[in-house]
Every structure is written in C-alpha cells, then in structure tokens.
C-alpha positions as CSV (number, residue, x, y, z in Angstrom):
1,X,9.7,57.9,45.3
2,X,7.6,58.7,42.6
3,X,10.8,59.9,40.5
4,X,12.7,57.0,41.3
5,X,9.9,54.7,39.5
6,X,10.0,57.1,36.6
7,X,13.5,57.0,36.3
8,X,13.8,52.8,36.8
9,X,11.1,52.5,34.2
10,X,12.6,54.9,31.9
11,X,15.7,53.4,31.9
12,X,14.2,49.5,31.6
13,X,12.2,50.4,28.3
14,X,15.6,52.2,26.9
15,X,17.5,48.7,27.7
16,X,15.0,47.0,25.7
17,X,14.5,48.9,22.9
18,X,18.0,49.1,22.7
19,X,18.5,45.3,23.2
20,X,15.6,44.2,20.3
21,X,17.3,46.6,18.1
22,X,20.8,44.8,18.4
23,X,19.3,41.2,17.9
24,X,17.2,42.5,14.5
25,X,20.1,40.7,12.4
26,X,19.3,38.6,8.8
27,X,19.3,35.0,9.6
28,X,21.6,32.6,8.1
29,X,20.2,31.6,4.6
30,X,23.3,31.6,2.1
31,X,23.7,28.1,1.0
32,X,26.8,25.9,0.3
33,X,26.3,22.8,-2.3
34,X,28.4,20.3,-3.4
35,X,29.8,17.1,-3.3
36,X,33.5,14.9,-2.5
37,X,34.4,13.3,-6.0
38,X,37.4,10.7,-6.4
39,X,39.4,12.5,-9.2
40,X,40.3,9.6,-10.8
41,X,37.5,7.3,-10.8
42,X,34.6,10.0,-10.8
43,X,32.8,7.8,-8.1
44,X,31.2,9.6,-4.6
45,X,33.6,9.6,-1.6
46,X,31.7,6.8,0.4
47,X,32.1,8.4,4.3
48,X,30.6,7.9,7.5
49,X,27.5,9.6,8.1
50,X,29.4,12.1,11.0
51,X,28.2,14.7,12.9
52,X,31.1,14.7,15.3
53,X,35.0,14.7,14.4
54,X,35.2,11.4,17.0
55,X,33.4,9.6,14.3
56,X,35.8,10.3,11.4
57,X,33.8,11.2,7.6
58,X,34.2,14.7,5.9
59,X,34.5,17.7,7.7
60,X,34.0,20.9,6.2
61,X,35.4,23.7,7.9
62,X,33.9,27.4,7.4
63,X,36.7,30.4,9.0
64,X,34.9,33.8,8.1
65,X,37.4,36.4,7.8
66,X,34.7,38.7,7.0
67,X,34.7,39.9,10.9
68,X,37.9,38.5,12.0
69,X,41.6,37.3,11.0
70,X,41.3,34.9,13.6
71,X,37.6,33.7,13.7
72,X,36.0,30.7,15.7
73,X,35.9,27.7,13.3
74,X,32.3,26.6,12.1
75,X,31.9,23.0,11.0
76,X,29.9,20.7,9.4
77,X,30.2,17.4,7.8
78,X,29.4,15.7,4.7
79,X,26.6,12.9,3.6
80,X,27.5,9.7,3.5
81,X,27.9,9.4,-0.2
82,X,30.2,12.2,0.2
83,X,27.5,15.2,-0.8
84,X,27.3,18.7,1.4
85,X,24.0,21.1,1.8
86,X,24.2,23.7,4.1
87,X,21.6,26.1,3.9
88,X,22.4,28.5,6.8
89,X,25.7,30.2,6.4
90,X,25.7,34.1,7.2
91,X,26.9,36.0,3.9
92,X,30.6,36.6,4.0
93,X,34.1,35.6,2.9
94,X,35.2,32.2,4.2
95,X,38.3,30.3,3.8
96,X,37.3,26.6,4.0
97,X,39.2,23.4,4.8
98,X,37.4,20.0,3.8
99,X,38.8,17.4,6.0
100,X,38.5,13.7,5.6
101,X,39.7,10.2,4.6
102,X,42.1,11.6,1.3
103,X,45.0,13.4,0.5
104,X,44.7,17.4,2.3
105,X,43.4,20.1,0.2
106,X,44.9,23.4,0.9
107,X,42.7,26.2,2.6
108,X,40.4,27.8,0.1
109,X,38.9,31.7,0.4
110,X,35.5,31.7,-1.0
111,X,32.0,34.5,-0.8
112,X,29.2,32.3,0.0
113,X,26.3,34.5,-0.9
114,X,23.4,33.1,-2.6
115,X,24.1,29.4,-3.5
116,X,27.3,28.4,-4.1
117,X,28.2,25.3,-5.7
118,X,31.5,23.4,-5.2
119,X,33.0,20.0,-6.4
120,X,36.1,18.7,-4.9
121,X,38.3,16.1,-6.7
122,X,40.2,14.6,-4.3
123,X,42.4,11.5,-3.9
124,X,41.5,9.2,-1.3
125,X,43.8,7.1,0.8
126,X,42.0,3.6,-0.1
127,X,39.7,2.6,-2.3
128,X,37.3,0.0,-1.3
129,X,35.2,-2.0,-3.6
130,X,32.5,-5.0,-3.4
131,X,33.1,-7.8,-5.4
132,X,29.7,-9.5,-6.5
133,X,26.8,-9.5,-4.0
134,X,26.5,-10.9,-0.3
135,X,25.9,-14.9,0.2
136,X,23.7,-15.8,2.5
137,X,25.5,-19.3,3.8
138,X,24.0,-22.4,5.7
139,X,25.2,-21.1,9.0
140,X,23.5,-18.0,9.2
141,X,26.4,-15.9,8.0
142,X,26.6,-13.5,4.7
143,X,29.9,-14.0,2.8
144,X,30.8,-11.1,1.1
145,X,33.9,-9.8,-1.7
146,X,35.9,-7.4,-1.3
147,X,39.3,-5.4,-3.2
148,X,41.3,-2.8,-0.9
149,X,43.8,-0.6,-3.2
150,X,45.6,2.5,-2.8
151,X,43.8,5.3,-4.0
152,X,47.0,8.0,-4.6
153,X,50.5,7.2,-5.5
154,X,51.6,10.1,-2.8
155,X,53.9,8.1,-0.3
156,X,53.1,10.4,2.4
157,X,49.4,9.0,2.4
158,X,50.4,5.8,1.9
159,X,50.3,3.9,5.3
160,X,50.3,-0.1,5.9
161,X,46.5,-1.0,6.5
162,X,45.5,-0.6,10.6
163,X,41.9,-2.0,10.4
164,X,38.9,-3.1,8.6
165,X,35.3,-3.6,9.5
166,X,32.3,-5.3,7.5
167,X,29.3,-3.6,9.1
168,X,26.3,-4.8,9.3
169,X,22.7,-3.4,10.6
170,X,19.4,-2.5,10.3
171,X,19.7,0.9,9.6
172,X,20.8,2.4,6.3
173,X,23.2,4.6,8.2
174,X,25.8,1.8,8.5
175,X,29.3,3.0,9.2
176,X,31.7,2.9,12.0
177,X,29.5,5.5,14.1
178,X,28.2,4.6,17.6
179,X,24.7,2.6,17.3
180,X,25.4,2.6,13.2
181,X,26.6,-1.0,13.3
182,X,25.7,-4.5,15.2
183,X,28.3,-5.3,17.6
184,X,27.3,-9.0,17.4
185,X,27.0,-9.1,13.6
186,X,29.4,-7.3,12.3
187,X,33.2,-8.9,11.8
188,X,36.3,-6.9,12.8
189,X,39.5,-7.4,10.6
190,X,42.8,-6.7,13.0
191,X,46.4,-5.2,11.6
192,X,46.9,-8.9,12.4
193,X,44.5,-10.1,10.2
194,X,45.2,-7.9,7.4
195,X,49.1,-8.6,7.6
196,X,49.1,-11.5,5.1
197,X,46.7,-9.1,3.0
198,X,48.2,-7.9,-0.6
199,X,46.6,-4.9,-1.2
200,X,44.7,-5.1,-5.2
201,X,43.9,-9.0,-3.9
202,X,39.9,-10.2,-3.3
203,X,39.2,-10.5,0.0
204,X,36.7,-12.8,1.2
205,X,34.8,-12.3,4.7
206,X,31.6,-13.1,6.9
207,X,29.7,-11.2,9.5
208,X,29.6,-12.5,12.5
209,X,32.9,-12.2,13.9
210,X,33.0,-8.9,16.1
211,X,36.0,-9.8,18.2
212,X,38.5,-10.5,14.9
213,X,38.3,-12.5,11.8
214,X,40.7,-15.0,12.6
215,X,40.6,-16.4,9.3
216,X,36.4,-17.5,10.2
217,X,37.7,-19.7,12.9
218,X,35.0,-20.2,16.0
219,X,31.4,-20.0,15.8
220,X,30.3,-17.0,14.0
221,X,27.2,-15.0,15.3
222,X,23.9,-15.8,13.2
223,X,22.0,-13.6,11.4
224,X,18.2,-14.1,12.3
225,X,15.8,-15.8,9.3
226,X,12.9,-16.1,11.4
227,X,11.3,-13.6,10.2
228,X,11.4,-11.2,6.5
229,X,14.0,-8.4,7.4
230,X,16.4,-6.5,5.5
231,X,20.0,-6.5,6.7
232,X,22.5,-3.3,5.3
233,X,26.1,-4.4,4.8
234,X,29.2,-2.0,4.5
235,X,33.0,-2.2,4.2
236,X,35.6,0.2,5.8
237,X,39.2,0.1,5.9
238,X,41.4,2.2,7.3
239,X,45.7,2.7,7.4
240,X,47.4,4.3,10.1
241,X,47.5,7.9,8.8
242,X,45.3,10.2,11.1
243,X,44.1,13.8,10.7
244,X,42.9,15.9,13.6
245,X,43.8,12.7,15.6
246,X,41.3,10.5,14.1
247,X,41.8,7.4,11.7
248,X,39.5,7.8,8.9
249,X,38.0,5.0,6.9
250,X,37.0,4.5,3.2
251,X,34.1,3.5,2.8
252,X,31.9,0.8,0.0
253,X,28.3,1.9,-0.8
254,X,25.9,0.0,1.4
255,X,24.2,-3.0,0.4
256,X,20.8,-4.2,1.2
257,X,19.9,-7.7,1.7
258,X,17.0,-9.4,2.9
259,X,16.3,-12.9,4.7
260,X,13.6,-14.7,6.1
261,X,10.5,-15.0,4.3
C-alpha cells in the first residue's frame, strides 16, 4: 500500500512540474499601431466603435503563419476615428486583412515584433460630411446639414444608397451599435427616402423621426430642455454593398451640442 502512495505521488508532482513548465510562455506584448486614412482627402475613416463584426466598423484581421498555413483568424477592430492599438500580439509573421466600409485591400504579410506602425490609405465607399452646425428648432428637434458623395470612382463599390441614420445620444460612442444611439431620438432615412436623393446634393434632416423621415411629416420626438445636457449627433450612410455579410456605414465625426440651461 505504502508503494502505491509513493508511486501516485510520484507520478502527480511529475504531471505538474511537467505541466508549469509547458505554460512558462512570453505573454503577448508586441504591438500593432496605426490608423485608416482616406487617400484622397487625408481625413480619419469615421467608423463605428465595433467590437463585434454584427456591428459593422474596421476589422483587422491577424493569420500567423508563423505556426501554421492554415491558422485560426485573430481579430480586432478599429477606433472610431479609424485608429488601431493593439498591444498584445505574440511575436511572429502575420498576414493581415483590414476589413471595413471601403474598397478591399489585399492580404498583407508582415513581422510584428516590437511596435509596428502602419497607415492605410484606403478609398471609402461614401463620404459623409456635416454642413454647418446642428439647429436647435422651436419644436424640440435639431436640424442638421449634410453631403453624401462617392468616395471611389471603382464601379464595383459603387452601389445605389440602402440607408441612412442621424444618431443621436448621450454618449460619445454614437454609431449604429446596440445602446450607441436613442431609438426615440434619432431619425431613420429609408432606400425610400433616399430615392429622390442626388448624391453631391445638401441634405437637410431632424432627429426625431426613428420609424423613417418621411420628408419631417408627423410629430417628431422632442429632445428634452428641462434641464443643461449635452446631446452627441452622428451621420451614417450606407449602399447595398456588404462584406462578410454586413452593410457597413460611413461615418461624420460626432458633434456635441448642448440644451437646457
């Protein structure tokens, strides 16, 4: 009996030793920098603020050939303003895919050892800008600006408008995301709505409207003044071209506004 204990015993602290010397890798600390740049216009890639492919934005794709040829994908997604910081990649050879609302870039191999800093110029399918600054009018509403053009001349990527959104909450992260936007505030713009659009034209909405612009027909949900609060407002539009299954929109910067007193 009592060789039988020695034995289990033996055998147990063998397993572990063994086991803690497997584990004793380096942890992740190489570091991947950089940022989604319109090539043309030199102006941030405006994206959701994503941390799941459902909810569209930039996603950065890591396949590290160093141990496979057919390695599980790593991901990751960009800022909102279109800027990347990963600071826990293992050192090793990657190819990576950026994915988001602009033309495909081809599959890239790269070392990430150290930091590793990397720009991409990229053409995106629309480019949405404000026009002037948000209105607060007399019925509770903000009135807002805006110019939808085509941001490449490649007519593969160049797909009639599905949707637009102007977003509004009270949260910086304001984008199409779950929870990022008011469902009451905010104003949806339909294919329908957008069918008598000419893309290049100004466009001129309110918040309010969730179930479809309509043209501002119907009573528009109010933005509360009782009180000093600051309300963030964001335009997306999107065309009908998806990648990975998902309809990606292009983004404004967000504005910040404030009521009440």
């Amino acid at each position: 009996m009592k060789k039988i204990i020695y034995y289990f015993w033996t055998l147990a602290a063998i397993f572990i030793f063994t086991s803690c010397g497997n584990d004793n890798y380096d942890a992740p600390a190489e570091t991947f920098q950089g940022a989604f740049i319109d090539k043309d216009t030199n102006e941030p890639i405006q994206t959701a603020a994503s941390t799941a492919i459902e909810h569209g934005g930039i996603r950065i794709r890591l396949m590290e050939y160093s141990w496979s040829d057919n390695p599980v994908p790593y991901d990751f997604f960009a800022k909102r303003d279109g800027t990347f910081n990963n600071t826990k990649i293992f050192k090793g050879t990657y190819g990576i895919i950026p994915e988001g609302p602009f033309v495909p870039l081809p599959e890239e191999i790269i070392d990430l050892e150290g930091v590793v800093k990397k720009n991409y110029f990229v053409e995106p399918l629309l480019r949405v800008q404000w026009v002037g600054e948000p209105v607060l009018k007399d019925d509770g509403t903000f009135e807002v600006q805006v110019k939808i053009t085509r941001g490449t001349d490649n007519p593969d990527y160049q797909q009639p408008l599905e949707e637009a959104w102007l977003f509004v909450s009270q949260i910086d992260y304001v984008s199409n995301a779950p929870g990022a936007y008011s469902t009451k505030l905010s104003t949806n713009l339909t294919q329908a709505d957008l069918r008598n659009y000419t893309l290049g034209d100004i466009l001129t909405i309110r918040t309010g409207y969730p179930n479809g612009w309509n043209g501002g027909t119907g009573d528009p949900q109010k933005i509360d003044g009782s009180y000093k609060r600051p309300y963030f407002l964001r335009f997306g539009a999107r065309t009908s071209k998806s990648f990975s299954s998902i309809k990606r929109y292009n983004f404004t910067d967000v504005k910040e506004v404030w009521v009440g007193k």
